[in-house]
BADRENMI-180211 format. One record per residue: residue in one letter; x, y, z of N, C-alpha, C, O in turn. Coordinates in steps of 0.001 Angstrom, whole numbers, plus 500000, padded with zeros to 6 digits. Example, Ala and Ser with C-alpha at 12.3 -4.5 7.8 and 13.67 -1.06 7.14 Angstrom:
2
a513190494310507800512300495500507800513200496700507800514236496681508465
s512850497750507080513670498940507140512900500030507870513409501138508039
***
This chain:
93
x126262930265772887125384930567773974125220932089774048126217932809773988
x124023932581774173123899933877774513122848934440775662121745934059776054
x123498935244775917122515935632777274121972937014777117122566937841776423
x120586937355777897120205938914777807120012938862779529119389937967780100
x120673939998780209120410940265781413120123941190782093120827942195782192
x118743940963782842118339942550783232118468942531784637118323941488785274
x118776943796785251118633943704786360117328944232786935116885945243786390
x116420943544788273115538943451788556115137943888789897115854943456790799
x113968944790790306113729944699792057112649943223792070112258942682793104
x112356942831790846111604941397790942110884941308789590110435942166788830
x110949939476789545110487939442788480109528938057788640109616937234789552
x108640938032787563107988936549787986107986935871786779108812936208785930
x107455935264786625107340933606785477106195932877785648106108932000786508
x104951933286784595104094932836785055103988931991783428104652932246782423
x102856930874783619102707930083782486101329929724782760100930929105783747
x100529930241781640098619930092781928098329930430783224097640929697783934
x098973931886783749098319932232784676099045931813786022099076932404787101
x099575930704785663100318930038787064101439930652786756101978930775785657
x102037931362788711103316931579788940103935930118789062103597929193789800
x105316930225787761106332929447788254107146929517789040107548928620789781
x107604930966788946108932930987789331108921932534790206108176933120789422
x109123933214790903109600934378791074110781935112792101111327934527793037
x110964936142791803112354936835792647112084938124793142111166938790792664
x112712938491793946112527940072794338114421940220794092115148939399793532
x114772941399794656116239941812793807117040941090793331117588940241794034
x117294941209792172118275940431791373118657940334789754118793941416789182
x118807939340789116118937939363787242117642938526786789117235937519787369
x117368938805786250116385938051785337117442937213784030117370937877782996
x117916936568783942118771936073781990117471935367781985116773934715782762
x117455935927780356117218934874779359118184934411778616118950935223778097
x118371932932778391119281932116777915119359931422776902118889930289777007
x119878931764775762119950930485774479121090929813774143122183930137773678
x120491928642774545122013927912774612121806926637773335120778925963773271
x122947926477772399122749925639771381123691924164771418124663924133772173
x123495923463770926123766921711770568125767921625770821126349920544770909
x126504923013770896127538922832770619128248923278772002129327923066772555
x126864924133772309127534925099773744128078923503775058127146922716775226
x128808923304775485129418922326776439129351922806778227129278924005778497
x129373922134778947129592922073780103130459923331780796130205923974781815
x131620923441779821132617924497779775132008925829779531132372926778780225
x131141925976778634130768927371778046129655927426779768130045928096780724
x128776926884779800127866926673781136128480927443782463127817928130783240
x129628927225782531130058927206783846130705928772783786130631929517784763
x131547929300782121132155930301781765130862931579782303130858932497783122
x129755930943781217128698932336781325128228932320782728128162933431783254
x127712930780783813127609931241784960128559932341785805128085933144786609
x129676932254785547130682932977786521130657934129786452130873934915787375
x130268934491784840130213935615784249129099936573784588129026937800784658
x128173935474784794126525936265785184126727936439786891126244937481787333
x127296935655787755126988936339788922128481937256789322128567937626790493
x129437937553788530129781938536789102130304939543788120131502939622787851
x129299940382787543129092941380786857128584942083788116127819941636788970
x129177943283788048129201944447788642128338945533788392128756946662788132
x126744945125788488126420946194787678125037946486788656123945946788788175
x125267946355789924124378946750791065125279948015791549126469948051791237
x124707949009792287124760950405792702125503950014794276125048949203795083
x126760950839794436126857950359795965126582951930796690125815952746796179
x127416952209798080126801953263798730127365954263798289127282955232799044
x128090954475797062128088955871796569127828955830795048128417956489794191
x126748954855794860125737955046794075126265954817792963125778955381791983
x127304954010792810127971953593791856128121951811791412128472950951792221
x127852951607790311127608950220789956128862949601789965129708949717789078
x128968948907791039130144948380791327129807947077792117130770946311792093
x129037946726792617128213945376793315127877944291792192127672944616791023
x127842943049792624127409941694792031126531941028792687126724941043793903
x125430940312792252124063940059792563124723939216793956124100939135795015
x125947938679793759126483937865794399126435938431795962126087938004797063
x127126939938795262127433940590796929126820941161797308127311941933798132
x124958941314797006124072941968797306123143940375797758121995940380798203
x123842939319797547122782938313798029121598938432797478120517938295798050
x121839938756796066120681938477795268120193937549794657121030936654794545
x119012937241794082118584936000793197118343936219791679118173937380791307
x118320935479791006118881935093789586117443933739788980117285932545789235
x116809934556788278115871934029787678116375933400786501117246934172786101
x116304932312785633116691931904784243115773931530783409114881930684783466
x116157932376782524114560931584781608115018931330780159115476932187779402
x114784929737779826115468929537778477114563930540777467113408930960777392
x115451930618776963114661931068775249115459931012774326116319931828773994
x115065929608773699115953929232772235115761930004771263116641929844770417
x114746931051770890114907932171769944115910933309770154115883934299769423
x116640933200770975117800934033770984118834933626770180119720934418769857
x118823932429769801119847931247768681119060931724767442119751931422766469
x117771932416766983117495931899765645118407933213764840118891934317765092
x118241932151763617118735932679762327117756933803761675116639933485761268
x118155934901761614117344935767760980117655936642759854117167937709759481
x118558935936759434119334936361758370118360935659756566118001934494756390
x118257936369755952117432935618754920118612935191753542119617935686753031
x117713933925753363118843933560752053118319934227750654117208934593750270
x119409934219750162119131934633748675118502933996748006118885932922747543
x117463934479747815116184933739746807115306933211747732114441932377747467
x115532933708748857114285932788749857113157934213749962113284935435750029
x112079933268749929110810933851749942110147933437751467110307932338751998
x109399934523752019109478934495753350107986934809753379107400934923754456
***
């Protein structure tokens, strides 16, 4: 499983124009999660994603979690974070 996480004053999710999804302060992940990742790994990277410390507190130091800023947490799969981009020998591309 791998994750990319940004932190956000907002983000949206739109698909043909239509908003799906959106947030004002918080993480945006994108998420690739593969056939092997389990219930266990799920719950590991959740815990992991909301309490990272990497919001600013009042002396301006990243020491806050979206958690303790009562922030929101956008997810957006993207199984190309799993691909293979490694080329084989003798492969023609």
């Amino acid at each position: 499983m791998i994750a990319v996480i940004q932190r956000v004053s907002e983000a949206t999710v739109r698909i043909e124009s239509a908003i799906k999804s959106q947030i004002q302060t918080g993480l945006l992940v994108l998420v690739g999660i593969e056939e092997t990742d389990d219930a266990e790994d799920i719950e590991w990277l959740a815990g992991k994603i909301v309490n990272l410390r990497i919001f600013n507190d009042d002396q301006d130091v990243m020491n806050v979690s979206v958690k303790d800023i009562q922030g929101e947490i956008i997810l957006v799969s993207q199984f190309t974070l799993q691909a293979s981009t490694k080329k084989a020998i003798g492969q023609v591309i």
